[in-house]
N, C-alpha and C positions, 0 to 999 in steps of 0.2 A: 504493500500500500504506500509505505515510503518513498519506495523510488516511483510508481506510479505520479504522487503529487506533485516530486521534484522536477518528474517529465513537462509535469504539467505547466508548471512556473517557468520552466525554460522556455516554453513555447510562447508564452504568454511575454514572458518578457522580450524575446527576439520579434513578435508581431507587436509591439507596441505601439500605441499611435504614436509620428510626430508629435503631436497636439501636444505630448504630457516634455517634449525636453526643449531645451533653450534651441537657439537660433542655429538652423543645418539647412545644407545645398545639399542639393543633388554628388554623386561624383564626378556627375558632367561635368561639374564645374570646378574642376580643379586645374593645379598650375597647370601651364603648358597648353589648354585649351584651345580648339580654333573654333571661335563662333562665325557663324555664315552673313559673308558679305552682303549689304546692300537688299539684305530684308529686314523688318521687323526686329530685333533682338527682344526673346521673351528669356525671363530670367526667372526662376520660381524657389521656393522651399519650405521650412515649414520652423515652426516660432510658437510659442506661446499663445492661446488664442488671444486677440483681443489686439495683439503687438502691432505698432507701429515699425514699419519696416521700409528702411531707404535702401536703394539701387542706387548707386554711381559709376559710370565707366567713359572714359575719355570726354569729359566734359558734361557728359547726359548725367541727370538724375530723375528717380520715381521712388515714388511713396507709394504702399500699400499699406491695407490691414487685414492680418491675419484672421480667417475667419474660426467658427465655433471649433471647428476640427484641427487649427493651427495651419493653414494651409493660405498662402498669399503667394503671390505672382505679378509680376511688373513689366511691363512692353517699353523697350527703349525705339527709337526711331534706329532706321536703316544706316549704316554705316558700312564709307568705302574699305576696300580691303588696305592693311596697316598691322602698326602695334610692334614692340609690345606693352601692354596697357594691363593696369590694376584695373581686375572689376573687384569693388568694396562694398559691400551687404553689411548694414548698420543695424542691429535694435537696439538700439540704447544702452543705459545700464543696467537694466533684467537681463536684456536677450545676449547681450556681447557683440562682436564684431569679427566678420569674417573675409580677408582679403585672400582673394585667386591672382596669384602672378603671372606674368609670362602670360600672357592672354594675346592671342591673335585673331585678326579679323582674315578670313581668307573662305574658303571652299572646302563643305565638309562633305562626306561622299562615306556613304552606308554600307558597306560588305557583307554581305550574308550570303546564305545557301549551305552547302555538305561539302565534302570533305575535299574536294577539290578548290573550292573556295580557301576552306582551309589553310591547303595545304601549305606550309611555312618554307622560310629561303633555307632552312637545313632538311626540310623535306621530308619523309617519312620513312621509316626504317628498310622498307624493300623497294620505296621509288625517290632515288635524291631528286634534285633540284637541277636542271643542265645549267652547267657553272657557278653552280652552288657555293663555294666556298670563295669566289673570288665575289660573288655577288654580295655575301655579306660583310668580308675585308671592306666595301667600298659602301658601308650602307650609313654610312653619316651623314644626314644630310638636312640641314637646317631648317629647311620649308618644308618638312612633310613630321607631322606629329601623329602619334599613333594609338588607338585605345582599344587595346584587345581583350576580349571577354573568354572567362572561362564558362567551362560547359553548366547550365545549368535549367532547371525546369520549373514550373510553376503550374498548378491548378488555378490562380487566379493571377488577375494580370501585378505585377509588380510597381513601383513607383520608385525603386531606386536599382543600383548596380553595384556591384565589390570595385569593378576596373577604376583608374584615373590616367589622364593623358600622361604622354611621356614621348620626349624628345626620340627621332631617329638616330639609333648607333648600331654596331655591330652585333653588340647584346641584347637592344629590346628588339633589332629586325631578325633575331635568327627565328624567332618562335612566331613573326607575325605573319599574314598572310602573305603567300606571295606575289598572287594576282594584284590583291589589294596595296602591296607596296609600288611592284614597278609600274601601274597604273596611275598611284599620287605623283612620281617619281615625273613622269610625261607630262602630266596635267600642270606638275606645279613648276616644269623647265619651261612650257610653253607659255600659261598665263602669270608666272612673276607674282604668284602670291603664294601664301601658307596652304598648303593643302593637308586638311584630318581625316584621317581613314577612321573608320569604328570596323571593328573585327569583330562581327555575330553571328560567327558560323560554329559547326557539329556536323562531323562528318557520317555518313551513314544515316541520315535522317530524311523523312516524308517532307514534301510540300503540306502537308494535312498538318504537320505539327506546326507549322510557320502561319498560320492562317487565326486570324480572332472567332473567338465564340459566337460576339456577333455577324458575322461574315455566314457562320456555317447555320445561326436563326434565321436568317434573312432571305439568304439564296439556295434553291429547292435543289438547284445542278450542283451542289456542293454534299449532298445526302451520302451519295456512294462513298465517298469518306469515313461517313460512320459505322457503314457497314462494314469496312474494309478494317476496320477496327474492333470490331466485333468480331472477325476471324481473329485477327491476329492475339487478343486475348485469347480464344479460342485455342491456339497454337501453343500459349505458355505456359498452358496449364501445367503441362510435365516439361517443361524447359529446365526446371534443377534435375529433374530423373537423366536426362537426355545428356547433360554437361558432365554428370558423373560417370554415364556410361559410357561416354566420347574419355572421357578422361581414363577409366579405364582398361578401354581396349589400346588407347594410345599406350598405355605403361607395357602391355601385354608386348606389344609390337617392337618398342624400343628394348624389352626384354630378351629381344630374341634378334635380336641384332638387325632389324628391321627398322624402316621411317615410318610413322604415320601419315596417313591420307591428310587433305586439308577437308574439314568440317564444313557445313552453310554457317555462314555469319552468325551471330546471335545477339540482334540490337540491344541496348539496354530498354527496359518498359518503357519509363518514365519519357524517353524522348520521342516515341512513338506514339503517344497521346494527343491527340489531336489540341491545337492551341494552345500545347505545353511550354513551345519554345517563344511562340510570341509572346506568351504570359513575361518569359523572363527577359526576353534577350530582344523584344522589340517596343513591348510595351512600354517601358522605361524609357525611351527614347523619341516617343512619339510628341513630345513638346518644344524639343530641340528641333534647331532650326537646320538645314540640309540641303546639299544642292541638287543628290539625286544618289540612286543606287544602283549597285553593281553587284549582281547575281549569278550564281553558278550553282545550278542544283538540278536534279529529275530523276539521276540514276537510280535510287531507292525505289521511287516510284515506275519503273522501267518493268516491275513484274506485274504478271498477267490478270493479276487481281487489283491493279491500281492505274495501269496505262490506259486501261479505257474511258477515264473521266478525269486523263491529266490535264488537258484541254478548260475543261470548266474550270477545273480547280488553280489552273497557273494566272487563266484570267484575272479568276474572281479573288488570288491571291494580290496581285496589283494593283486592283481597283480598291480592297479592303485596305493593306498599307494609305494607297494615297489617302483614302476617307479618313484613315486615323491620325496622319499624321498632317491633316487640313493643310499642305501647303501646295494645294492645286496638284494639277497634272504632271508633279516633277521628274526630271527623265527616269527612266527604268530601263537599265541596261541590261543584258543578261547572256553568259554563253552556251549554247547548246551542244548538248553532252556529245561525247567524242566520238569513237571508233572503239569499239572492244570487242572482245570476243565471248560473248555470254547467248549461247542459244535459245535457251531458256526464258530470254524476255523479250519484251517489246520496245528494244531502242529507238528502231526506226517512228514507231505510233508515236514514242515520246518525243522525239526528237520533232515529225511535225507538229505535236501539238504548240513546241515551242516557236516554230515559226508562224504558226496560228494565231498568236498574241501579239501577230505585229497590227493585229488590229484595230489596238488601244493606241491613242494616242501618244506619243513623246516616246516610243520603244523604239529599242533596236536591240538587234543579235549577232551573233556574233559565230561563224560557224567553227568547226576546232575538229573536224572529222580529218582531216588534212597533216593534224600534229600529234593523232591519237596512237595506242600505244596497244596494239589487240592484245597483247598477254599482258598488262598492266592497266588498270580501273585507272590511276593516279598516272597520267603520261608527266614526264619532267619539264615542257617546254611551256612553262606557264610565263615566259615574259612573250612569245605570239599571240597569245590571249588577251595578256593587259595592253600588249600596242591595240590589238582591234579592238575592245571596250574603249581603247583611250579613242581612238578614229571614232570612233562613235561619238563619245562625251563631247570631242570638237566639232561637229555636227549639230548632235540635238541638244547639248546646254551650252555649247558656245557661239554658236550661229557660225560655223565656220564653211564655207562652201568647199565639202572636203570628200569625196568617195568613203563610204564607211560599208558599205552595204555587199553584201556577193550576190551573183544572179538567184530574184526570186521569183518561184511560179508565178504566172499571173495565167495561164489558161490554157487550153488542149483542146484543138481543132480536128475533127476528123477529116484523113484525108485516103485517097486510094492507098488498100492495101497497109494503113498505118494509121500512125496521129500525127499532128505538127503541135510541140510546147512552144509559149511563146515566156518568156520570159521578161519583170525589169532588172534596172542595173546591170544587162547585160550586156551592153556594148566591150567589145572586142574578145565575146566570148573564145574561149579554144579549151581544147583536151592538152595543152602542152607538147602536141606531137605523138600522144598518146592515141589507142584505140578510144574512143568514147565508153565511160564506163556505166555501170551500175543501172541503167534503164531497164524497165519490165513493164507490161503490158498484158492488162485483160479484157474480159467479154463482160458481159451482163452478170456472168456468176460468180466474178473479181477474183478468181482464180490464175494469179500472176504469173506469169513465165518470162524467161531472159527474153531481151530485144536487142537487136541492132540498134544502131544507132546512129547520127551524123549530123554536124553543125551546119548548118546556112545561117550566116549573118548572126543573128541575134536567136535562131531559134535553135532548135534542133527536132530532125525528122526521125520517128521511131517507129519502124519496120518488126514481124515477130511473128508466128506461126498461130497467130490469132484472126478468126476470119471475118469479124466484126470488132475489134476494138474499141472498146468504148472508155476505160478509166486507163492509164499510165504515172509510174512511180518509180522513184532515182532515192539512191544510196538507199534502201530500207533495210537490209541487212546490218546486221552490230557491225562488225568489221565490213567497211566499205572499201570496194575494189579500187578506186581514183576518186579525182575530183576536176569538175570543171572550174575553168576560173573567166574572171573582167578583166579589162586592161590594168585594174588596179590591183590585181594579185590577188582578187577577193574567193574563197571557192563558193561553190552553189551548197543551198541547202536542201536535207531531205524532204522531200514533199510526196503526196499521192494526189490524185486531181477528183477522189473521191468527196463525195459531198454529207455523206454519215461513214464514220467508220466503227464499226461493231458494237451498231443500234446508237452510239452519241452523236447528236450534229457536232458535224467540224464546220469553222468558220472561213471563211473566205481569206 
């Protein structure tokens, strides 16, 4: 009963309101900070109820008062990009006094998704980093601040973080992401300001976990989630019988001078719960100000009980972020998962659903089948990723007239004997001198078979032992055979020119 109680007080004291302690920020807001240029600066925390509470930062000041719950919050006007500037949070002589140093105004840029996102510049135990170790020798770098978050979960949504900002060195960039690094690295040679990365990624994780609770009330095409969650419970039940018995027939094995096999994965629960991760690792951030994010995730969802409604769920994943975190349509960048060799799932389905979402506004993708790695999930060449998220970002959030994009479907013409794709951002398409790869083609009963293939101009003519072809589809296999590219080096993404694929509408 004793330790029952003391459980009890533990809990209770670690959930404690604000309300009951003196004057506290967020961790966002600690030294080294980059707040986002030339919007809004909302500054918030929590105080005593009742507390009169000043904001000051490079000449701006705001008063608020803390309401019944101890919760206050202050809007500064927009500020150009600069610093480095004290922001100083005053309550008097009750609440105390809290200054953040080293505060920069520049361009803050969101990182999330699994594990490729991730993955860091010293890389992961069986996939390094190509040039890993020279990349982090040289990872000092004065304009790019960095806040990376450790793994964690939530049933309700969260209102604070463990992480605080911290200067780029060799030490805090070995463990950060590394998309997310040499992407600020770009962003912040070309626009001459501070750019902050926030690191909120879990490798191995659902889109279904990264999504709000309200997102999965509201939108009906977000249901299959929960039921796919209801298997996977389903699944755990004897998951400690299963790890024992893995564990030892492996003893048996190496007993007798034998290796053991490799096992299926075995997620942890908690981060498989649908709106776990956004509880922790987005929710808390949805007040801060942002200039857009950068995405890398699907593979999880790539099995055959979750790629057929990755489509709704990546949408309606975007749409929820932007609604929560009220600052419009900000870009959303995102790259689509690579080339591997996994039989067993639906890369290719995922793969277009993600180019399916280019048809929200302010997206763009990024394709990565080109640098993929078929015997390795984790391919090493994550700095050809962060150039094309950065090609992107100079595009859709810096207005730069800049090729970003590789050839996308735009339609299938029936022609004798075949179809004709037309393609955009195709101009100076080619196979590289190569055979034209990965094409296939079916009838009315979508029963796909290899095709010929051949470029004219901007399109390409798809030929195939089909006697009415009616739908046609590129790279849909995990490991894809080549890639076509634009004159800008960009390759094409997977597509099918199907209009439902098994029973979901796909989107145009």
């Amino acid at each position: 009963m004793m330790k029952r109680l003391l459980a009890a007080a533990l809990v209770v004291a670690a959930t404690a309101s604000p309300a009951s302690a003196q004057l506290k920020l967020p961790h966002l807001f600690s030294d080294h900070a980059v707040l986002q240029r030339d919007r809004p600066l909302h500054v918030w925390g929590w105080s005593s109820a009742g507390a009169t509470i000043t904001v000051a930062l490079h000449g701006q000041r705001a008063t608020a008062i803390a309401d019944r719950l101890g919760r206050w919050e202050v809007w500064l006007k927009p500020e150009a990009a600069g610093g480095p500037y004290v922001l100083t949070v005053d309550g008097g002589a009750a609440e105390g006094q809290a200054q953040v140093q080293d505060v920069m105004l520049g361009d803050v840029w969101f990182a999330s998704g699994q594990s490729n996102m991730e993955f860091p510049l010293k890389g992961f135990r069986r996939a390094p980093l190509n040039n890993g170790a020279a990349e982090i020798a040289a990872a000092t770098n004065p304009r790019i601040r960095l806040l990376r978050l450790e793994h964690k979960s939530s049933t309700t949504p969260l209102r604070d973080i463990d992480a605080t900002w911290t200067k780029t060195t060799p030490a805090t960039a070995a463990d950060f992401s590394a998309i997310g690094y040499f992407f600020a690295r770009e962003i912040a040679a070309r626009e001459k300001v501070t750019v902050g990365v926030i690191d909120s990624t879990w490798g191995g994780t659902p889109a279904d976990s990264w999504v709000s609770t309200d997102a999965f009330a509201s939108d009906a095409t977000l249901a299959p989630a929960i039921d796919a969650r209801a298997r996977f419970q389903q699944d755990q039940t004897d998951a400690d019988l299963a790890l024992a018995a893995e564990a030892r027939e492996d003893a048996a094995i190496r007993a007798s001078g034998g290796t053991p096999p490799s096992h299926p994965w075995h997620p942890p629960e908690e981060a498989y719960r649908p709106s776990s991760l956004y509880n922790a690792m987005v929710a808390p951030f949805t007040g801060y100000g942002i200039k857009g994010v950068i995405w890398y995730q699907g593979e999880t969802n790539s099995n055959v009980a979750r790629a057929p409604y990755y489509a709704d769920l990546f949408r309606g994943l975007i749409t929820d972020w932007r609604h929560n975190f009220a600052q419009g349509d900000f870009p959303f960048l995102y790259a689509q998962i690579s080339s591997f060799n996994s039989p067993e799932e639906e890369w290719g389905l995922v793969r277009d659903a993600q180019r399916r979402a280019l048809g929200l506004v302010n997206t763009a993708m990024v394709v990565t089948t080109d640098v993929g790695d078929p015997d390795n999930v984790h391919p090493g060449d994550k700095q050809t990723v962060a150039a094309r998220l950065a090609l992107a970002a100079r595009a859709i959030a810096y207005g730069e007239r800049v090729a970003y994009q590789g050839p996308l479907f735009r339609q299938a013409t029936s022609e004798t004997g075949g179809m004709r794709v037309w393609f955009d951002h195709a101009a100076g398409l080619t196979s590289r001198g190569a055979p034209v790869p990965g094409f296939e083609i079916a009838g009315a009963d979508r029963k796909f078979v290899a095709a010929t293939a051949r470029i004219e101009g901007e399109t390409v003519v798809v030929t195939g032992p089909v006697p009415q072809p009616r739908y046609v589809r590129y790279n849909w296999s995990g490991v894809v055979p080549g890639s076509l590219y634009n004159a800008a080096g960009l390759p094409m993404s997977t597509f099918t020119s199907e209009e439902r694929i098994q029973g979901h509408l796909a989107y145009p």
